[in-house]
C-alpha positions as CSV (number, residue, x, y, z in Angstrom):
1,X,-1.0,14.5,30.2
2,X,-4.6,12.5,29.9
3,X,-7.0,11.4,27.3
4,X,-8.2,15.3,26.8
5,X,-4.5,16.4,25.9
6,X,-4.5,18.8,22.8
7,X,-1.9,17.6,20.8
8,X,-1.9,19.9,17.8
9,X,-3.5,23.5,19.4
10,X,-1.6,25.7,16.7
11,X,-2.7,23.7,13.7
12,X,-6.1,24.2,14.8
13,X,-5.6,27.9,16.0
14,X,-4.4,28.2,12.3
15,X,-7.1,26.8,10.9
16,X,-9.4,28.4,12.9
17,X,-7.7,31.9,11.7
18,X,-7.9,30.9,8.3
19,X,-11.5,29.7,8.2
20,X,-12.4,33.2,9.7
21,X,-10.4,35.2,7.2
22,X,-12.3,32.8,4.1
23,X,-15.6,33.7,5.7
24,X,-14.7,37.2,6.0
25,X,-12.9,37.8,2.7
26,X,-16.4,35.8,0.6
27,X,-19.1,38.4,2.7
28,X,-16.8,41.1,2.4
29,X,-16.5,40.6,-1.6
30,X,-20.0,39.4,-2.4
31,X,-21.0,42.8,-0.2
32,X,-18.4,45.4,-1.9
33,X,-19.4,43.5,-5.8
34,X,-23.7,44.2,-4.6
35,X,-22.2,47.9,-3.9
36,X,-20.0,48.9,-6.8
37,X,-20.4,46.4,-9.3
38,X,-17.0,46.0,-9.6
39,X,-16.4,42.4,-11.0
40,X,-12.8,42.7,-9.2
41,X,-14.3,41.9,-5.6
42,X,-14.8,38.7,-6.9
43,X,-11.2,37.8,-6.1
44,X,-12.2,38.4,-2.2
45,X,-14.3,35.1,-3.2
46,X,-12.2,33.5,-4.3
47,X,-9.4,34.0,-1.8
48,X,-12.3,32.9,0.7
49,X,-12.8,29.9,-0.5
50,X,-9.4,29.1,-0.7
51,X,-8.6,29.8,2.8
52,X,-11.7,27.7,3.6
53,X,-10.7,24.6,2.1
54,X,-7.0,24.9,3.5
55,X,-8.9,25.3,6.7
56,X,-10.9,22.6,6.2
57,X,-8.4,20.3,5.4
58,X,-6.2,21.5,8.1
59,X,-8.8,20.3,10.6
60,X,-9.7,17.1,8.8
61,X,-6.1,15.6,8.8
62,X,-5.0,17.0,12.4
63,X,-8.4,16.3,13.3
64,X,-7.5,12.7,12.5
65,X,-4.5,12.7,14.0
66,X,-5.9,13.7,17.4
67,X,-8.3,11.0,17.5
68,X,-6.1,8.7,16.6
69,X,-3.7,9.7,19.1
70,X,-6.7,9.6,22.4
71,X,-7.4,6.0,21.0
72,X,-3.3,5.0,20.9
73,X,-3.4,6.3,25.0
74,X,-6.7,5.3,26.1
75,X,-7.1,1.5,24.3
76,X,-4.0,0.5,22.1
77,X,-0.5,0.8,24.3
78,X,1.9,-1.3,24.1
79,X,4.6,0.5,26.5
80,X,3.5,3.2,28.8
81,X,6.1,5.0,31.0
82,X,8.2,8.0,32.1
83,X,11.8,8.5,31.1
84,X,14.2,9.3,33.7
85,X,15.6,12.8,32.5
86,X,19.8,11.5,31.6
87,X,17.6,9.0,29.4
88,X,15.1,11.9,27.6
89,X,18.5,14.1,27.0
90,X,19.8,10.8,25.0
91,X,16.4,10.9,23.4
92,X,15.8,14.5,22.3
93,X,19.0,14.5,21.2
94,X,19.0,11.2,19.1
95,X,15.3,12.7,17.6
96,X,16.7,15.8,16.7
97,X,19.3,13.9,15.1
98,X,16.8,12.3,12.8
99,X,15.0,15.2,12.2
100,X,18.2,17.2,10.9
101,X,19.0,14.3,8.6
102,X,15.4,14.4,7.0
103,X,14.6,17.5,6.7
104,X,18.3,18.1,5.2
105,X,17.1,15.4,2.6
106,X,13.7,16.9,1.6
107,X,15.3,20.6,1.1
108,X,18.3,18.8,-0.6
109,X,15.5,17.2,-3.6
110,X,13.6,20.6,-3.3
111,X,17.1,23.0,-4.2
112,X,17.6,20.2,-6.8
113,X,13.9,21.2,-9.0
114,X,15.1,24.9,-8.3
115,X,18.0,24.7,-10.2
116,X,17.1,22.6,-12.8
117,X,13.7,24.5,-13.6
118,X,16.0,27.7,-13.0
119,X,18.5,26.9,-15.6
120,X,16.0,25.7,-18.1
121,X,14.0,28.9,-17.6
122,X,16.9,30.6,-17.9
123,X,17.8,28.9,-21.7
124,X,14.6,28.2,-22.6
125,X,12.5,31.5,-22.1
126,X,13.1,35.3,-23.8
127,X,13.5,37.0,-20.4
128,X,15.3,33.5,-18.9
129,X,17.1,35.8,-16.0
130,X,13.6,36.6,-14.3
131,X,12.6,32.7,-14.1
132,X,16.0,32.0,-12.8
133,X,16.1,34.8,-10.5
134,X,12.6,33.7,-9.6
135,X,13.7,30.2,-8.4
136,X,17.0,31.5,-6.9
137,X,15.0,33.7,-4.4
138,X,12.7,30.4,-4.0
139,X,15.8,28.3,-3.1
140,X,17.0,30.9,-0.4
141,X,13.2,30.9,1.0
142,X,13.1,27.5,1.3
143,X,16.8,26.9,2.9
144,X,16.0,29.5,5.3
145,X,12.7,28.0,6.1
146,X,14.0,24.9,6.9
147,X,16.5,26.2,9.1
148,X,14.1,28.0,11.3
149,X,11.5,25.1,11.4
150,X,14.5,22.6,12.2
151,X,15.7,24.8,14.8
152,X,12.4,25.3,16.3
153,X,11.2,21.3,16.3
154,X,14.9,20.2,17.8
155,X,14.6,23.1,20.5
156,X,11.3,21.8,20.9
157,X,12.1,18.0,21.8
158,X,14.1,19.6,25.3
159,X,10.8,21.2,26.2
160,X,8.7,17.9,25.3
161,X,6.8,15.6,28.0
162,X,8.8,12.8,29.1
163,X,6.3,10.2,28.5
164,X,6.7,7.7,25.9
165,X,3.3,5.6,24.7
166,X,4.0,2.6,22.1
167,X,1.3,1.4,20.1
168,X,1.3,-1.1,17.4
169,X,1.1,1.5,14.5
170,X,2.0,4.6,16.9
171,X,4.2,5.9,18.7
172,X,4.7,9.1,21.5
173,X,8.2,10.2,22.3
174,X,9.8,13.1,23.5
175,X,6.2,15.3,23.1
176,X,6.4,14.0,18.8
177,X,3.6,12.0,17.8
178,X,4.2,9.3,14.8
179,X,1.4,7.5,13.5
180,X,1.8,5.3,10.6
181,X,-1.9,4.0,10.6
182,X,-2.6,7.0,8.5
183,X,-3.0,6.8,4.3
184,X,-0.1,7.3,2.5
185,X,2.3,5.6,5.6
186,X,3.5,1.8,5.9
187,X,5.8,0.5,8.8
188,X,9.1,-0.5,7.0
189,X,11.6,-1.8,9.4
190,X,11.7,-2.1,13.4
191,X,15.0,-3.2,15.2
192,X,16.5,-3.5,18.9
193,X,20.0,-1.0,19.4
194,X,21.3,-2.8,22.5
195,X,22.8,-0.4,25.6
196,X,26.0,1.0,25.4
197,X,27.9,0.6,28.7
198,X,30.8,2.9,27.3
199,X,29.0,5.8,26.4
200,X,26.4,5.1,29.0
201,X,23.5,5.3,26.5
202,X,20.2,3.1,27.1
203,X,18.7,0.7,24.6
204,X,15.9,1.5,21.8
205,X,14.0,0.3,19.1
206,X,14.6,1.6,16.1
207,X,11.6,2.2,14.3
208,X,11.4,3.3,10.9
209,X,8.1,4.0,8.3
210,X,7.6,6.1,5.0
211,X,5.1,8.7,4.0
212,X,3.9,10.5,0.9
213,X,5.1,14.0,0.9
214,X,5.9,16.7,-1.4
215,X,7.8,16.3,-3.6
216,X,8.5,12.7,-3.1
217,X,8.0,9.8,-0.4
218,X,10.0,10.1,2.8
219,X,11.4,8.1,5.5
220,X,11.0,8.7,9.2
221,X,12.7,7.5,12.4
222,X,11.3,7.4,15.2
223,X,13.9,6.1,19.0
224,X,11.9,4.9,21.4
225,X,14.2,3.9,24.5
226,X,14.0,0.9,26.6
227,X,14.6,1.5,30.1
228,X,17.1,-1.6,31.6
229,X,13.9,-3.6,33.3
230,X,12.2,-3.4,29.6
231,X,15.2,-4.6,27.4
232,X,13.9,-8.4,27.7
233,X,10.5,-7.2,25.9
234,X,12.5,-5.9,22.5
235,X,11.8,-9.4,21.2
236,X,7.8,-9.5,21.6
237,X,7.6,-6.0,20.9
238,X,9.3,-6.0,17.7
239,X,7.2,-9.0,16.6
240,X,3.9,-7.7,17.9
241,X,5.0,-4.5,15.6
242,X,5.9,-6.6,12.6
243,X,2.7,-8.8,12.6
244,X,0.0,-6.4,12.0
């Protein structure tokens, strides 16, 4: 991996889709509306533009994280190394542990507006069974979306690079970039899990930060492991992490 790496290609590629559909869709309905004078192609317009400014603000926040991400490895490390592979198993699997537990949280708060804006629709409106069957189907979609995208980011740590970059307000571990340098994010605890001899398991800091999301703030957790020669840094790392 260098300074060049493309760390978010299918945001981009989406974005990229999008923005050509949005072009497409506002020619395509200003064209058909100059041909039939049919007010109805407006609605090509207006899905055009609304692709364009998801695409746009698709690019401007993973924009930002890219370059944030070439500054973190070309000026701001703290840490810079490889893990040995017994060490980035215990690290994928920690992550994915993380990731489990918060995305389990968000979909938990999300089923919880489903029901109760089901059950009010369903006492509160003439034809209550359609809005509650309406956010029934919602809740389904959304437990089976978060399924498929947990399933595909924790399979993804396995296949992630084995380098791991610390930064004072970023971090790169098993191929997951966490930056909370962004608006919206704060740092909001950092601490030192000592090795376990027992179970074999290295040392990591423990890194923790929040950011606004939908529907409500969330917390993030990011393990960064300490190889044995390292373990005497915790200390200064923590409080160069702590004091920004």
């Amino acid at each position: 991996m260098n300074s060049e790496t493309v760390l978010y290609k299918k945001p981009f590629v989406f974005a990229g889709i999008l923005m050509f559909l949005g072009v497409g869709a506002i020619i395509g309905g200003i064209v058909l509306n100059n041909l039939t004078k049919d007010m109805g192609y407006f609605a090509f317009i207006a899905f055009g533009i609304f692709f364009l400014i998801i695409s746009t603000v698709t690019f401007a926040v993973y924009g930002a994280m890219q370059m944030k991400f070439k500054s973190v490895i070309n000026h701001q490390k703290i840490l810079d190394f490889y893990l040995k592979e017994d060490q980035f198993i215990q690290t994928a699997e920690k992550t994915g542990d993380e990731i489990k537990q918060t995305n389990k949280s968000m979909l938990m708060i999300m089923l919880a507006f489903c029901i109760v804006f089901g059950l009010l629709g369903l006492f509160i409106f003439e034809d209550g069974y359609i809005f509650f069957l309406i956010f029934f189907c919602l809740g389904i979609f959304l437990t089976l979306a978060a399924l498929v995208v947990t399933k595909y980011r924790t399979a993804k740590l396995h296949r992630g690079s084995k380098r791991v970059i610390l930064a004072k307000r970023a971090a790169f571990v098993a191929g997951e970039f966490h930056n909370w340098d962004m608006p919206g994010t704060a740092l909001t605890s950092v601490r030192y899990v000592q090795r376990d001899t027992e179970a074999n398991t290295a040392g990591y800091l423990e890194i923790k930060y929040s950011a606004i999301t939908v529907p409500g703030p969330s917390a993030y957790t990011v393990v960064v492991p300490l190889p044995y020669e390292m373990e005497a840094q915790a200390p200064q790392i923590i409080s160069l992490l702590m004091h920004q």
